[in-house]
C-alpha positions in Angstrom: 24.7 -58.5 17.4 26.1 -61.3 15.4 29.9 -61.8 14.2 31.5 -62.6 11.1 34.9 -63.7 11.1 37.2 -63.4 8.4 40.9 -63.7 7.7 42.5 -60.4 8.5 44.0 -57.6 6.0 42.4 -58.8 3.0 39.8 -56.4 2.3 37.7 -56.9 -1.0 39.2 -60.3 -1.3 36.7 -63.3 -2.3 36.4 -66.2 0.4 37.9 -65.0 3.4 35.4 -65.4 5.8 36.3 -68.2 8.1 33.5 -68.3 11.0 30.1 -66.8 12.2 28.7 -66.4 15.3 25.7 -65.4 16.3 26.1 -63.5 19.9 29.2 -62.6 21.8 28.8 -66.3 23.7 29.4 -68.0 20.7 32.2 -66.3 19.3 34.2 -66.3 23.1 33.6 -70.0 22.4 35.0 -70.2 18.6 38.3 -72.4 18.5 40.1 -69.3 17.6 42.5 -66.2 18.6 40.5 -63.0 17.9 43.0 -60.8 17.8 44.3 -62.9 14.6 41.0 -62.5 12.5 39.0 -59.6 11.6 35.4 -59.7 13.1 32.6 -57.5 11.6 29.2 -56.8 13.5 26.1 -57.4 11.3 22.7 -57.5 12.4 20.7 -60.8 13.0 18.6 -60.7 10.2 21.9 -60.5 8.2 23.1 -63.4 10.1 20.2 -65.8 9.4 20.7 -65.3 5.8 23.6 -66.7 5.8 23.0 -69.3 8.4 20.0 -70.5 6.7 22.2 -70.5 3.6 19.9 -68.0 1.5 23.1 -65.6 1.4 26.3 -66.0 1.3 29.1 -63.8 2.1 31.8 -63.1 -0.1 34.3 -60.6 1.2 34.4 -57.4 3.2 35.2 -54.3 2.9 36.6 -52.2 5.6 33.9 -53.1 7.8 31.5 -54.0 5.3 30.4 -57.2 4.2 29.1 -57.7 0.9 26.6 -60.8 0.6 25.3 -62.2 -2.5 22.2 -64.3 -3.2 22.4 -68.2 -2.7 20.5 -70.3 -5.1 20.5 -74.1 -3.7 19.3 -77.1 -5.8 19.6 -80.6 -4.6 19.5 -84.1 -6.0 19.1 -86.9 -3.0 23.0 -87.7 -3.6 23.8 -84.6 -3.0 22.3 -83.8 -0.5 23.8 -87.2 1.2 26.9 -86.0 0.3 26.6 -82.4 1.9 24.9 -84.0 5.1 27.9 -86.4 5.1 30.9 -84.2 5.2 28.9 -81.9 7.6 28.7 -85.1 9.8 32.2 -85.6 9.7 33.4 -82.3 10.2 31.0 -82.2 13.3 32.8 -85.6 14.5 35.7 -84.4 14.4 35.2 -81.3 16.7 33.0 -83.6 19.5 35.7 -86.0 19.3 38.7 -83.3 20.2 36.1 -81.3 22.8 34.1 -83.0 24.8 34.6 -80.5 27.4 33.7 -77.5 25.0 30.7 -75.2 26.2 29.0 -76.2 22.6 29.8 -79.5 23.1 26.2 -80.5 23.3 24.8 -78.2 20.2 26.9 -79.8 18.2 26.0 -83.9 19.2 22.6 -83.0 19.3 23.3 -81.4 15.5 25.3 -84.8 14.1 22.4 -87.0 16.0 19.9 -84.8 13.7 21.8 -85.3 10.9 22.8 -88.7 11.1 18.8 -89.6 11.8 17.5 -87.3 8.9 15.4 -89.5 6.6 16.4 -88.2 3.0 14.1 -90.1 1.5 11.2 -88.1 3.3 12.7 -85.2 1.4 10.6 -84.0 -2.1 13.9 -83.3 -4.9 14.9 -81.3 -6.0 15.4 -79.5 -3.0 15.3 -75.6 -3.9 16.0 -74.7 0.0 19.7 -75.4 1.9 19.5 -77.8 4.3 19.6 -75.4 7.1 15.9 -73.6 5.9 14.7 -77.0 5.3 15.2 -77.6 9.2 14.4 -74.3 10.0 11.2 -74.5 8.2 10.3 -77.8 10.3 10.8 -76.3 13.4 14.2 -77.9 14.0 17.9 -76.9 14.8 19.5 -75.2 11.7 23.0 -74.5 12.1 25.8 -73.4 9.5 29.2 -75.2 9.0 30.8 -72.0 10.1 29.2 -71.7 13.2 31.2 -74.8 13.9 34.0 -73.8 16.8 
């Protein structure tokens, strides 16, 4: 099963969700207290929806989360952009824990990023850059898989 993590007691409340991870390893290895969030099971086809970003989520209800259809369009500068402040955020976490269980996931991730050739890339891009890596065979991960 895979887990979404969302701020707790705010049912049917837009943009709560905080985290997902996609087996019980990976959330016992988010940066966070559980017992402070509240965590939904969803299948894994659910999950790779919004991994690959072709859903997102946009609240819950009780324990259901409602998803909604994701339409991504890129120009090469945005696509920079996006890749850079996913570097960065990634940076940041390998910096502050080195000894973290996902430490390597996530420096393999920012050397994949920081070695993507965009100018390979055929724009506009009509996929997230997630299915784009997925589709090449590659690591694909979401910023909130991030611990």
């Amino acid at each position: 099963m895979a887990y979404f993590i969302f701020l707790k007691n705010l049912d049917n409340v837009s943009g709560t969700v905080c985290k997902i991870a996609e087996n019980q390893s990976d959330l016992n290895n988010l940066n966070i207290t559980q017992s402070d969030y509240k965590i939904i099971e969803d299948s894994e086809s659910n999950f790779n929806l919004v991994k690959l970003g072709n859903k997102y989520i946009d609240k819950y209800n009780s324990n259901e989360i409602i998803y909604k259809d994701q339409t991504n369009l890129f120009e090469k500068n945005n696509l920079q952009l996006s890749v850079d402040n996913f570097k960065k955020l990634i940076k940041q976490f390998t910096d502050n824990n080195k000894n973290h269980p996902l430490y390597d996931r996530w420096n393999n991730y920012y050397n994949q990023l920081n070695n993507l050739n965009l100018d390979s890339i055929t724009y506009p891009l009509n996929t997230s850059l997630e299915q784009y890596f997925n589709d090449l065979g590659q690591p694909a991960f979401n910023i909130l898989q991030l611990p």
